[in-house]
Each structure stands twice: as C-alpha cells, then as structure tokens.
N, C-alpha and C positions, 0 to 999 in steps of 0.2 A: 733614593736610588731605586729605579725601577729595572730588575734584574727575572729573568724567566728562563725553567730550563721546561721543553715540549719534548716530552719521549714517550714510547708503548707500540707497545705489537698493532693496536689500531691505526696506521699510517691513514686509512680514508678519513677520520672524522681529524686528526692530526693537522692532514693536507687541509680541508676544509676549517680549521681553526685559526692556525695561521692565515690562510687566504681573508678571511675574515678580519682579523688585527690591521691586514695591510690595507684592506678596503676604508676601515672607520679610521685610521690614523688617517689617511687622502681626504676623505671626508675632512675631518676634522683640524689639519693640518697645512692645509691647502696644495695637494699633490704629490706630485714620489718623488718631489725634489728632496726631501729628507729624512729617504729610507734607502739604509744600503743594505745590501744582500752579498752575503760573504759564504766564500764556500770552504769550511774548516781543514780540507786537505792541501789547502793552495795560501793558507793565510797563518801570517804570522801575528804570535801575541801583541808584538808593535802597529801592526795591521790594523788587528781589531781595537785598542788604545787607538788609536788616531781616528777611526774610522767613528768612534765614539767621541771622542772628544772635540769632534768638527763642531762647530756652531751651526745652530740651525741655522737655514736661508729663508727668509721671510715667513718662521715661523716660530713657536716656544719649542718644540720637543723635533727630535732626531730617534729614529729608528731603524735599528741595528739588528739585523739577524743572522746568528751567523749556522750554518746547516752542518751538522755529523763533526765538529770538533772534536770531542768527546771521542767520537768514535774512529775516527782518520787523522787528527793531529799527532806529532810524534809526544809521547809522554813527556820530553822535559818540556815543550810547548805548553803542555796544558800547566805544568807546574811552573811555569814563567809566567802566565799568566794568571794563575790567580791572586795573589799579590796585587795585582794592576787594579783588578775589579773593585777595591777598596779608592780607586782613582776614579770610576766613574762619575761625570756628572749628572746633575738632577732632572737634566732636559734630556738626557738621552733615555729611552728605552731599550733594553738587550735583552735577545731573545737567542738561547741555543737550542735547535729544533735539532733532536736525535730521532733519526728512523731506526735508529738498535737501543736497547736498553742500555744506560752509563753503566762504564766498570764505577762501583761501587767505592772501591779502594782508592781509586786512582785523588790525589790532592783537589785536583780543581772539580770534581766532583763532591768531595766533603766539604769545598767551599762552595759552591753554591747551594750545596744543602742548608748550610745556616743565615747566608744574606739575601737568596732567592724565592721565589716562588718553584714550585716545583707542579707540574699539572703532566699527570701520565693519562695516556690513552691506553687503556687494557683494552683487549680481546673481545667483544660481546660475546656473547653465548646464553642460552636459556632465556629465562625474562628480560632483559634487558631486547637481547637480540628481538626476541619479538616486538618490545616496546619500536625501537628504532624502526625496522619493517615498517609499521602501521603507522608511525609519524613521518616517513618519506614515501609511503604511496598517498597518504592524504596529502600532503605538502606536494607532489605533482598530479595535485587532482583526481584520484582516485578512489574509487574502498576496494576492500579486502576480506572477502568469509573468513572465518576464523581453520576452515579446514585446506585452504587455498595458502594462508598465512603460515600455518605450523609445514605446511609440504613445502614451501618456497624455502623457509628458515632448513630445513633436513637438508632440503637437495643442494644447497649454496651454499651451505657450511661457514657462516662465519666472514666468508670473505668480501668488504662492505664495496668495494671498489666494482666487483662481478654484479651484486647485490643491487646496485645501484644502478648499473646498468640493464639488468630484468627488471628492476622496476619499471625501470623509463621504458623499456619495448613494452611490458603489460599492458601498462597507462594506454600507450598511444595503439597499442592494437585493439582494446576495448573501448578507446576513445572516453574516458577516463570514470566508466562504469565499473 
C-alpha cells in the first residue's frame, strides 16, 4: 500500500513535488489515463474508495490525489474513511496534498500517521533559504554574489512562489550573468 499525506507552510516546493509525482507516474505509466485528482471539499470517502480501487487502464498502478480533505471534508468523512484506507489496493497510489497543516487529533489524521508516508514542507528561513536561492538561480542559469543573495533572501522574506519569480526576472535581465 502505497499511501502519502504532502502538507507545510511551503506550498511552492509542495506544488512543485506533487507536479513532479504526476509527471514520472505519465512517464512511467503511460499517460494521465490513470491519475485522478479529487478535490476533498466535493468528495465523499465512497468517492475516494472507488476512485482507488478502479483498475488500472493499460497500465500496473493508478494514482489518486486527493487535495485539503483533511482540511475541508466534514469530520465524520474523514472518520468514515479511514477505516477504508485498510481497503486500498497495491496498484493504487494515494496521495493527500494539504496546503494547511492536519488537525492532529482528528481520526483519519492518526491513521495515516501509522500506514502512511508523511512528507511536510516547512517554511525555509536561514540556511536553508539561502541554500534554495542559490540552487534556483543556478538551475535557471544564473550566479549570485553572496551580498546580492543574503539581500534578495531579506527583502523577499521567505515567500518561494515571489522568490521565484525575482529569480526568473534577475536571470533574464542580466541574461543569466
């Protein structure tokens, strides 16, 4: 059982990790015929069961993603469904992508703590933050003085989504000097 819950204040590198699962599953799967995308305020725990337990279409594995359950499903949902999740199949992959952090307490939250993968996106800040900077101006062709680097990191505070995009004007006004 391949079961995942993606949550953390980082929504940029979040959005981009997911985006990435669904690319190499296409790769590797042969297209988005058997990847669904469920939106947890509109879907019921039967939903996500059936939607999981569909047979792949001309492939081994099905990939299921379902977005802010956790955080917009009504609480007997989430506790109707956990129960289920002991139902998944082995061909399926499930993926709950939270852009707020899970209540903790809540049932289907302590069950995916024990049969899940758990993978949080925190906040950069500090070293980290600078690390990130310097590996996405080089990664859009670029460098970066180190006094150039720590004033970018000050003035943009963290937020990787703005971040990314002064990167990408930097690059292409310096023509990626």
């Amino acid at each position: 059982m391949a079961i995942f819950l993606f949550f953390g204040e980082d929504t940029f590198t979040h959005k981009r990790k997911l985006k990435f699962w669904k690319q190499e599953f296409e790769k590797k799967h042969g297209g988005d015929m058997n990847i669904n995308i469920l939106q947890g305020k509109e879907t019921s725990p039967g939903e996500i069961l059936n939607a999981c337990q569909a047979a792949p279409f001309l492939g081994e594995k099905r990939l299921t993603i379902i977005k802010n359950f956790l955080s917009e499903a009504a609480t007997e949902d989430q506790a109707a469904l956990a129960p289920l999740l002991d139902t998944i199949p082995d061909f399926c992959v499930l993926i709950f992508s939270e852009s707020l952090a899970p209540d903790k307490r809540l049932t289907l939250y302590k069950k995916l703590q024990k049969i899940a993968k758990l993978v949080e996106f925190p906040a950069l800040a500090g070293k980290p933050l600078i690390a990130w900077i310097q590996h996405e101006v080089l990664e859009q062709g670029g460098s970066i003085k180190d006094d150039a680097l720590f004033f970018l990191a000050e003035l943009v505070t963290g937020d990787l989504h703005r971040m990314d995009n002064e990167i990408s004007k930097l690059v292409a006004y310096t023509k990626g000097e």
